[in-house]
TORVOBA-496274 format. One line per 8 residues: number of its first residue (from 1); their letters; for each residue x, y, z of C-alpha. Coordinates in pm, 1 decimal. Example, Ala and Ser with C-alpha at 12.3 -4.5 7.8 and 13.67 -1.06 7.14 Angstrom:
REM TORVOBA-496274
1 = as = 1230.0:-450.0:780.0  1367.0:-106.0:714.0 $
//
This chain:
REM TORVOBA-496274
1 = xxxxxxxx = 2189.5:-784.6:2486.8  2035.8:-956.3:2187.1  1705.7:-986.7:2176.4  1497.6:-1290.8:2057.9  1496.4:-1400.0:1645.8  1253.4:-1285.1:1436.8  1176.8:-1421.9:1090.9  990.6:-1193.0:806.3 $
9 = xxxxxxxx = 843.6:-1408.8:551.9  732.9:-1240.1:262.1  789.2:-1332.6:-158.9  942.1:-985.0:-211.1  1209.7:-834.2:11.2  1496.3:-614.2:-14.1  1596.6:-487.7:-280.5  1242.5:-532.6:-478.2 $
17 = xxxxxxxx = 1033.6:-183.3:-452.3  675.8:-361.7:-418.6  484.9:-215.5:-128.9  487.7:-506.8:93.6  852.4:-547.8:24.0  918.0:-227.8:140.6  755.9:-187.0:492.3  854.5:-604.7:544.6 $
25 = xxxxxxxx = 1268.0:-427.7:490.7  1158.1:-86.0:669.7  1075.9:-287.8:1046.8  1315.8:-556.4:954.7  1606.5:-325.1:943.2  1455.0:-121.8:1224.3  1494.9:-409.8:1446.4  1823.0:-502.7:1355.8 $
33 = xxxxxxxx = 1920.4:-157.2:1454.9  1727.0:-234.4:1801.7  1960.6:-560.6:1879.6  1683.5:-779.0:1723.2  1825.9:-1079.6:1569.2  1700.6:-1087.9:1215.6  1665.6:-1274.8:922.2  1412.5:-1270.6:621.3 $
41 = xxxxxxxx = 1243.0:-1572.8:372.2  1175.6:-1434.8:89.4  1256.0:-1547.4:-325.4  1468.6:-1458.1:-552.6  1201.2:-1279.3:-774.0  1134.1:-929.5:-813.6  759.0:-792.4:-814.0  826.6:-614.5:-1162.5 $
49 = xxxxxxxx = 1076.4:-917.7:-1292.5  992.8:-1261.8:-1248.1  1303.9:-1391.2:-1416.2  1515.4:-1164.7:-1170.4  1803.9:-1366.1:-1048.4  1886.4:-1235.9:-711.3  2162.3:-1394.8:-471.2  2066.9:-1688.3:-247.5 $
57 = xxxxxxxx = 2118.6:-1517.5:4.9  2331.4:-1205.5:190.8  2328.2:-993.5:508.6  2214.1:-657.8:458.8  2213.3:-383.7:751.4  2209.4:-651.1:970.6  1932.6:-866.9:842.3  2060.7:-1276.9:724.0 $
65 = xxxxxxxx = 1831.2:-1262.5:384.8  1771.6:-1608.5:254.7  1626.4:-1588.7:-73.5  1412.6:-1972.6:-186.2  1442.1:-2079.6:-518.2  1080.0:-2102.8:-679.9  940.6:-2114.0:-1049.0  960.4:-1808.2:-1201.3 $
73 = xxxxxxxx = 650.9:-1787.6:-1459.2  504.4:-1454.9:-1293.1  188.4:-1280.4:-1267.6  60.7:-1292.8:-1614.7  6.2:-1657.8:-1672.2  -220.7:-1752.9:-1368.1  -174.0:-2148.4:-1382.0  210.8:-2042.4:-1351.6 $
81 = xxxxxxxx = 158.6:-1797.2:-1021.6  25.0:-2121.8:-852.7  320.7:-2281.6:-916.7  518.1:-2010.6:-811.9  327.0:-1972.3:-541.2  353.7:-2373.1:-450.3  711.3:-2386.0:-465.7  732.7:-2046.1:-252.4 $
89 = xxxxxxxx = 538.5:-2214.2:61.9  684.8:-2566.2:24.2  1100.3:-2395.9:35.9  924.1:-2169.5:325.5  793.4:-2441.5:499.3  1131.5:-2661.0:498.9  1299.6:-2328.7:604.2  1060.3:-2227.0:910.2 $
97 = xxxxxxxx = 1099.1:-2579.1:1037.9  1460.1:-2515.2:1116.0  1346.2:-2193.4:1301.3  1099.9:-2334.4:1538.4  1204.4:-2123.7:1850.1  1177.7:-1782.0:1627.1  929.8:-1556.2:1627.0  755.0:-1542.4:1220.9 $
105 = xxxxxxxx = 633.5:-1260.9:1100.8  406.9:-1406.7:825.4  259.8:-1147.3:537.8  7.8:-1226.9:281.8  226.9:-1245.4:-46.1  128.2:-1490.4:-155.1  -185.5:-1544.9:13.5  -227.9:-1803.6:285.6 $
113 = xxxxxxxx = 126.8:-1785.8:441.4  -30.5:-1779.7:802.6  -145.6:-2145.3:660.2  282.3:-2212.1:587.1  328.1:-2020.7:942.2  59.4:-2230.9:1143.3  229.5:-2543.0:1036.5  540.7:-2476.0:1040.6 $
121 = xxxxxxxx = 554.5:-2270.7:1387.4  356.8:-2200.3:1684.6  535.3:-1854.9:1746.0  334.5:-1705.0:1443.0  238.6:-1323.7:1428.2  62.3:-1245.4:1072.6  76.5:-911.4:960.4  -259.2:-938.9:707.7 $
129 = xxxxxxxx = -254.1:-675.9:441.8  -519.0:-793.6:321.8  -781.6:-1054.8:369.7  -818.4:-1362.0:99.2  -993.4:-1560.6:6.4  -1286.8:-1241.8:93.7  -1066.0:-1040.4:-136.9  -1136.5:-1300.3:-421.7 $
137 = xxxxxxxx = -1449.9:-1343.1:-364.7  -1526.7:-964.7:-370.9  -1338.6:-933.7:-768.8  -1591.4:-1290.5:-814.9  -1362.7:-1560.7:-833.1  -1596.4:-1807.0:-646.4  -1400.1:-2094.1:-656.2  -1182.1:-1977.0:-329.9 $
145 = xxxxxxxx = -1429.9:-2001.9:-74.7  -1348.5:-2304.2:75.5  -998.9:-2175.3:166.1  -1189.6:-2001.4:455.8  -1177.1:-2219.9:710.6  -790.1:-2311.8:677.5  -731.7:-1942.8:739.1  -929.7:-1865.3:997.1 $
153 = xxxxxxxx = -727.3:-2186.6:1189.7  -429.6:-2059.4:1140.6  -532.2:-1742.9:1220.1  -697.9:-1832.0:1558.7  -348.9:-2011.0:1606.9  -121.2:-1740.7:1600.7  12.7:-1515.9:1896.4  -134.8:-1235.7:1713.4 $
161 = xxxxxxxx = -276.2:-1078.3:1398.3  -196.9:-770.2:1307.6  -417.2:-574.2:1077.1  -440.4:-212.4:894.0  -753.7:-96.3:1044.8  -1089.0:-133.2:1231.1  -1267.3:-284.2:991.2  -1036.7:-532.0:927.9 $
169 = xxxxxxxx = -955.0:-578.9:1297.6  -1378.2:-676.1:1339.5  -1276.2:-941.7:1076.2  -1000.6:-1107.3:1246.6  -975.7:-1302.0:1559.3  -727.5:-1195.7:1813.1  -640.0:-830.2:1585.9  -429.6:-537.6:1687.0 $
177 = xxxxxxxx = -420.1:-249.6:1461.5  -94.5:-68.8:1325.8  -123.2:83.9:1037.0  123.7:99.6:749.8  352.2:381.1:700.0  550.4:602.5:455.8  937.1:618.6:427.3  1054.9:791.7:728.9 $
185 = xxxxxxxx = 1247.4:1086.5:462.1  928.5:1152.8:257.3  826.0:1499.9:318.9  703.2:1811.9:65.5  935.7:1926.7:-126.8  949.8:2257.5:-417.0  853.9:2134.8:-733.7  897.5:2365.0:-1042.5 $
193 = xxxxxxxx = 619.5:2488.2:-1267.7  470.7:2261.4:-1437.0  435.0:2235.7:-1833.1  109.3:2422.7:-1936.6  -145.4:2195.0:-2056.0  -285.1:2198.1:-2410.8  -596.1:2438.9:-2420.1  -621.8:2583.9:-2100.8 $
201 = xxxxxxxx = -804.9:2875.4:-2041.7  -639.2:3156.2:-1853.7  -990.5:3240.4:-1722.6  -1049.5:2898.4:-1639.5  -1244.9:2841.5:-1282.0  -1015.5:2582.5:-1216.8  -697.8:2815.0:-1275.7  -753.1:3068.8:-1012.9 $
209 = xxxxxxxx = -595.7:3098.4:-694.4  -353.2:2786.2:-822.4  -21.1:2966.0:-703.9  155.1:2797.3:-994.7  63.7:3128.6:-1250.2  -205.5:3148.8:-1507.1  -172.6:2875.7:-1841.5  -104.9:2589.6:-1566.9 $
217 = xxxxxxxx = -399.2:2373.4:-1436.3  -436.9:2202.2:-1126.1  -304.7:1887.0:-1081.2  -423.2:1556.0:-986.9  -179.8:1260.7:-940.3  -255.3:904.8:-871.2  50.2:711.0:-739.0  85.4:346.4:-703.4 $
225 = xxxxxxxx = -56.8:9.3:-822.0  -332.9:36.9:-1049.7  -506.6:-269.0:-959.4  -855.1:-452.3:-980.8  -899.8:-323.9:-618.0  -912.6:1.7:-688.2  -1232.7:199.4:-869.4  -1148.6:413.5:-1187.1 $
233 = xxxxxxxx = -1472.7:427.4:-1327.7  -1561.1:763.8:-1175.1  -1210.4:829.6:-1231.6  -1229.5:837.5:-1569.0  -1571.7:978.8:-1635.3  -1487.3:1290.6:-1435.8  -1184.4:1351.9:-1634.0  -1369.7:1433.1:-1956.6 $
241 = xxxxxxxx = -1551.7:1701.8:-1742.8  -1218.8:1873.6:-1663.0  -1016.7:1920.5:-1954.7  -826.9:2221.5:-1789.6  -705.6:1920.0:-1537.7  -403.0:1733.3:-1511.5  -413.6:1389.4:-1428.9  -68.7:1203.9:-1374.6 $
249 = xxxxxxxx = -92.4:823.6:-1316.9  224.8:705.4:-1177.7  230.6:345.8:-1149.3  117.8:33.9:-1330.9  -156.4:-265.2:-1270.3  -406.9:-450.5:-1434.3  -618.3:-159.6:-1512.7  -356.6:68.4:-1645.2 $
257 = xxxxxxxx = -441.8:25.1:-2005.6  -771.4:66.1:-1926.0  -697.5:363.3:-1770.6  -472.4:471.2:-2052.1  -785.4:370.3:-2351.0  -1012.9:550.5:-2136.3  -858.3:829.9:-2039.4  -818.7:1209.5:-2251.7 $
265 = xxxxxxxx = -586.7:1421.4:-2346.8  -525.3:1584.1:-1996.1  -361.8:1252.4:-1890.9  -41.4:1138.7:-1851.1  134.9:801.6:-1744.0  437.5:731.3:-1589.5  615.8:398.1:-1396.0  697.8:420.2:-1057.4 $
273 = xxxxxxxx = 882.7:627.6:-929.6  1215.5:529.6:-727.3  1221.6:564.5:-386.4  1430.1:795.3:-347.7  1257.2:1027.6:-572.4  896.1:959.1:-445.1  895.1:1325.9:-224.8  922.9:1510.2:-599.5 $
281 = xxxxxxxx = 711.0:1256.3:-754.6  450.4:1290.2:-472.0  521.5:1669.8:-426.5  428.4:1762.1:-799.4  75.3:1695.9:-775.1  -183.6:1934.7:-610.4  -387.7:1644.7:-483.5  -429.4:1306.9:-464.6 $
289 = xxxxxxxx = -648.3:1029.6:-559.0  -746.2:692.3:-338.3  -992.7:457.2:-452.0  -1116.3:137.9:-339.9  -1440.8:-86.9:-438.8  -1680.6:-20.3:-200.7  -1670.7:-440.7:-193.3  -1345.0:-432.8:-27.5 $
297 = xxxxxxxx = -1404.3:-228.1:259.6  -1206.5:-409.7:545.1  -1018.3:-657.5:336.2  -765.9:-404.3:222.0  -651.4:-34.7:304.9  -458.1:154.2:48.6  -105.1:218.2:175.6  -56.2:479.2:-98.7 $
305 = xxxxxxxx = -309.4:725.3:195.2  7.9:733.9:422.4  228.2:920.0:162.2  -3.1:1114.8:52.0  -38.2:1271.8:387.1  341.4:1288.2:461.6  385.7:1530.6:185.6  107.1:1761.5:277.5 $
313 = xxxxxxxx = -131.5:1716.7:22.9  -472.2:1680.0:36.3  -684.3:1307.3:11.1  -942.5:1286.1:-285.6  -1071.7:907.4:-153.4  -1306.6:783.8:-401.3  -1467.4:476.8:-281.5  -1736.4:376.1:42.0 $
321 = xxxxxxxx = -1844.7:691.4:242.9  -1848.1:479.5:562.0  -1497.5:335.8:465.3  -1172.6:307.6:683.9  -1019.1:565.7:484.4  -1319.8:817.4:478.8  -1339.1:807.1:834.0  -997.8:944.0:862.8 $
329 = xxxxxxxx = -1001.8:1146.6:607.8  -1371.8:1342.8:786.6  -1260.4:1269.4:1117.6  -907.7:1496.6:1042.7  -1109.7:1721.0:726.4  -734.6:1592.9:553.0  -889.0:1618.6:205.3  -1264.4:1485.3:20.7 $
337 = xxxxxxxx = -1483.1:1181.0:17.3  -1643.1:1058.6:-286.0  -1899.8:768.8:-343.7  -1829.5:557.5:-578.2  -1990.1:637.7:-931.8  -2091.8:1009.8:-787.8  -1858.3:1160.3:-1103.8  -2057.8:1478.3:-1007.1 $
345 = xxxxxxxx = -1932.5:1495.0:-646.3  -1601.4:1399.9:-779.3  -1612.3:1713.1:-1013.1  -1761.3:1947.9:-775.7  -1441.4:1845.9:-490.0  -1185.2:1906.1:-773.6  -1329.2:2250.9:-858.8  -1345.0:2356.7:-537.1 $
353 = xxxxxxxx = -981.1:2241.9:-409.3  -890.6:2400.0:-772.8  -1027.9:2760.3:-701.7  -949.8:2750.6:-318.6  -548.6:2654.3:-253.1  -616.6:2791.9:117.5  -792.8:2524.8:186.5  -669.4:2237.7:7.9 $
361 = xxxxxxxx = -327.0:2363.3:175.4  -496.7:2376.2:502.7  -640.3:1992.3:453.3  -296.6:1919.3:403.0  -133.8:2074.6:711.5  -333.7:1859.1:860.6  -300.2:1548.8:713.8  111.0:1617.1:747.3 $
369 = xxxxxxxx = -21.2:1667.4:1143.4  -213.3:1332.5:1144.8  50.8:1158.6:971.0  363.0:1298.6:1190.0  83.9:1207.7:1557.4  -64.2:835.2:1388.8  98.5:701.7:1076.3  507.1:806.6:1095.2 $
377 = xxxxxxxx = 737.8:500.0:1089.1  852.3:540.2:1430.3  493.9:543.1:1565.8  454.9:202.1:1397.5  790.5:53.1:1498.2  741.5:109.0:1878.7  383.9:-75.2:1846.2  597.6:-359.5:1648.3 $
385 = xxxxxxxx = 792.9:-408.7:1905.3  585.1:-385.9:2207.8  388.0:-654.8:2037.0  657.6:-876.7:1969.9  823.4:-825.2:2340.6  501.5:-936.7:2444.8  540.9:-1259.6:2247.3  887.4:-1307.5:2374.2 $
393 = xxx = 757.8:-1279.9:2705.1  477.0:-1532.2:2696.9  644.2:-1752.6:2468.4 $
//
């Protein structure tokens, strides 16, 4: 029997790569497979191409994807994203009012779609990835704080709110957690020796024990969107203290060239990394990096954590001690936690998963653990739907 239509709405959807795009395709095409019937809003945009021109619409693994046309001037010129952003909830609107008796999934790209949502539909579940106007306000753009009080009604309007943690959850009226996931086929995978690195010392403290031979240092990877979220500071100051370190950045942001002026010799930069490479990409590093302001603590949670754990390497979170992620991360002993602009502790944890692989291997046997009990797609999707045959059922 078919079950009741659900709507994603989100700017980026199959076949863009962005994060959001990707989990908003993940459950959509889950729930196709479970008899759901549905469709997706989204534009015609990609995340990395604004002047992508993708088709109107088309049915993909059982999902009706109808693509809005919007402006197309991108992230770069900011009076231009409002527009985009304008057009993209004024087609979305128009197109949720001939939906009225689906269920909407409403995401935050752009921000304020629960706003679009509320008004359009009273069968509203927002899945917040993050909170704005707070997350504005925390990078000081003042201006947004009126915006508020329009979210929190439409928020306190919908059936529910689903949110990526506790912290947020505190934030949000009527909040269920489920947390993001990784692609259901990333897993570990052999990755060959790596290129020696300019300079290192054979006797180096951070050689030993590496398993990867002497001549090759440890590596440190950082995968994912370089943003103004995220703290690099410490980052950067505790790469000029290991030289005999790799860092690979794989990504891009506002902060990459930063990053890139910044940054030494034992760095390297790369773009993402297709999907269906991400388990090598992922899988060369020895560790991982995770960093958050400390300001942003319950207004967003770094998706990039899940993979990280799904290919059993350990967590280096940089960021708030008392954060969502640390928690995890001490709670499980899946990897280190750094404070924010402690470069020594920062130092210190890379030594010491440098010199002992037992353990860093052991932190992430059981982050795979954690991952494969909490975080694993199908963990996620059952939640999903319980939720939304709960909304079905109370209408």
């Amino acid at each position: 029997m078919q079950l009741a239509s659900i709507v994603f709405v989100n700017r980026y959807f199959h076949p863009d790569h962005s994060a959001t795009s990707q989990i908003a395709s993940d459950l959509a095409f889950h729930l196709a497979e479970r008899g759901w019937d549905v469709e997706a809003i989204t534009s015609r945009q990609r995340y990395d191409d604004p002047r992508a021109r993708l088709a109107p619409g088309e049915t993909v693994r059982g999902v009706r994807i109808t693509r809005i046309a919007t402006t197309r001037f991108g992230r770069a010129f900011l009076p231009g994203r409002a527009i985009d952003y304008l057009t993209f909830y004024l087609g979305t609107f128009f197109a949720l009012l001939r939906r009225r008796d689906a269920i909407v999934i409403a995401m935050t790209d752009p921000p304020l779609l629960s706003v679009v949502a509320a008004l359009a539909s009273r069968n509203v579940v927002n899945w917040v990835q993050d909170l704005f106007p707070e997350v504005a306000e925390a990078l000081g753009i003042r201006s947004v704080r009126w915006l508020r009080a329009i979210r929190n009604w439409s928020l306190k309007r919908a059936k529910k709110n689903i949110v990526l943690g506790e912290l947020m959850a505190a934030r949000v009226p009527n909040a269920e957690v489920i947390h993001n996931w990784a692609d259901r086929d990333l897993r570990p995978v052999p990755v060959p020796e790596p290129v020696p690195v300019p300079g290192f010392s054979e006797t180096s403290e951070a050689g030993h024990g590496s398993g990867r031979g002497h001549g090759h240092g440890f590596v440190i990877g950082y995968s994912g969107n370089l943003g103004r979220a995220h703290e690099f500071a410490t980052i950067v100051d505790a790469m000029r203290r290991l030289p005999d370190v790799r860092f690979v950045f794989t990504g891009a942001g506002a902060q990459l060239e930063r990053v890139k002026r910044e940054a030494g010799a034992n760095a390297e930069f790369r773009p993402y990394a297709p999907r269906e490479q991400l388990s090598e990409s992922l899988s060369a590093a020895d560790a991982h990096l995770v960093t958050l302001q400390p300001a942003l603590e319950g207004l967003i949670v770094p998706s990039k954590f899940y993979g990280i754990l799904a290919v059993t390497r350990p967590v280096i979170f940089v960021g708030a001690r008392d954060g969502e992620l640390a928690r995890i991360i001490n709670a499980h002993d899946c990897g280190i936690v750094v404070e924010a602009g402690d470069v020594d502790a920062l130092v210190d944890g890379i030594r010491t998963l440098a010199a002992d692989r037992e353990r860093a291997a052991a932190m992430g046997a059981r982050g795979r653990a954690l991952y494969a009990e909490r975080f694993a797609p199908h963990v996620a999707f059952a939640s999903w739907e319980r939720v939304l045959q709960n909304v079905r059922t109370t209408g």
